[in-house]
N, C-alpha and C positions, 0 to 999 in steps of 0.2 A: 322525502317530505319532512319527517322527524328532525331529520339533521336540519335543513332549514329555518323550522322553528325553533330547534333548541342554537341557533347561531343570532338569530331574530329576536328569541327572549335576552339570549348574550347581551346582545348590543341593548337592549333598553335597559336591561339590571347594570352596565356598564356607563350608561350617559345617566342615568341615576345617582350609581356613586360621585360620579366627576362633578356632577354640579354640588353635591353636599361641600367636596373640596371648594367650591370657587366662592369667592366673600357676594354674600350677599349686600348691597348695597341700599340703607336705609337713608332715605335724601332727608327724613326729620331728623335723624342723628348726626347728618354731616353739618346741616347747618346749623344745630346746636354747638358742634365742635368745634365750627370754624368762627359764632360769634362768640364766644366762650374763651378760644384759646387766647388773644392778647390781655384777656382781665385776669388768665393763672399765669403767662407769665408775665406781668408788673406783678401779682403777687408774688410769686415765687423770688422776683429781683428784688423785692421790698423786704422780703424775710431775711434774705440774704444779705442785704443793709444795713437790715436792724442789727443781724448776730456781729457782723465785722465791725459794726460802729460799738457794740455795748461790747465787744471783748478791745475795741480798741481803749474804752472808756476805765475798762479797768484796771487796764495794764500800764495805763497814765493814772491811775488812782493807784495803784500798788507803788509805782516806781514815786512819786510826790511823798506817801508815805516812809519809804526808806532812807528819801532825802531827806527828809523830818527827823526822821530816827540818826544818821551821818550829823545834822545840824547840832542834834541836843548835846550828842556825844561832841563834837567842836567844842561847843561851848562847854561843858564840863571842863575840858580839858584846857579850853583857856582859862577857867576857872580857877583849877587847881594849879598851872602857872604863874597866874598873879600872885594867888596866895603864895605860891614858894619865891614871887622875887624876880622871875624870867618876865615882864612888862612888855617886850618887844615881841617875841615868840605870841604873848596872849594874846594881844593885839592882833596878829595878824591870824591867829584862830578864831578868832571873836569875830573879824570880817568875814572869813569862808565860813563860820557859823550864819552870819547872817545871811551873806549872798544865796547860799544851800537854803534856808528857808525859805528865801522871796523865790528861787527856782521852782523850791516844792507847791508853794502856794502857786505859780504862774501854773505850774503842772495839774494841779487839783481844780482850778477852776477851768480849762481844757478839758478836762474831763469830765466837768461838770457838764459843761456845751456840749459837748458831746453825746453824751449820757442820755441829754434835753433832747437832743437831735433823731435821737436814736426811739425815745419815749413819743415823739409826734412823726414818725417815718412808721412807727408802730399802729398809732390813732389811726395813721389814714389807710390800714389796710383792709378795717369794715367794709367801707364805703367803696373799698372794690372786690370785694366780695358779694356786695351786694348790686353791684354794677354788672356782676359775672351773671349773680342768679334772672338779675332783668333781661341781658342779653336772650338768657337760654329762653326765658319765658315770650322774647320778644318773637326769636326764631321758631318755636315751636309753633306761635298764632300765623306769622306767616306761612310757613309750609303748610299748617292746618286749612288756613283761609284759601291759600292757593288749590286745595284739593277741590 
């Protein structure tokens, strides 16, 4: 009879533990999660938009800058060939001075759109965050209303 019971008690201290293992399943947390999850990830893709757009923003604003800096230097150097007398050679510095600047400039305003692009992909990612928190509040009334 002992043994019985102590085999009796076994099994209930035993389907005790197993269910602590098994997920307990809350139906307000799932359909919080499930109206929830498309508004983290457009956030998530929007953040990730922003970063790739303003690192592409400024690696066109670095590189426009060093063609400014190539430009000036052209042009010095066409400079100091006229002044020694070389008029052909200057000349044709004095264009790749120029063309390099209108690149740089073409370069720095892409970046600027860009930069713009990236500044209003930024703006609009309140507004689903705040789209995420209605969801959640939308889902919790109905599974509440539904009890």
């Amino acid at each position: 009879k002992m043994e019985a019971e102590a085999k009796e008690y076994f099994g209930v201290l035993k389907a005790q533990f197993d269910s602590l293992g098994a997920p307990v399943k809350d139906p307000r947390r799932e359909a919080m999660e499930k109206a929830v999850g498309p508004y983290y990830d457009a956030i998530l893709k929007l953040q990730g938009m922003v970063a790739s757009y303003t690192k592409e923003a400024n690696g066109a604003l670095a590189m426009a800058r060093s063609m400014a800096g190539t430009a000036h230097t052209l042009a010095n150097k066409a400079n100091y060939e006229q002044a020694s007398g070389f008029a052909v050679p200057a000349q044709t510095d004095m264009l790749h001075a120029h063309e390099t600047i209108q690149a740089a400039e073409a370069r720095r305003q892409h970046a600027y759109r860009v930069q713009r692009l990236a500044e209003t992909i930024n703006d609009a990612i309140p507004a689903y965050q705040q789209a995420a928190e209605m969801a959640i509040s939308s889902a919790d009334f109905s599974v509440t209303k539904g009890r």
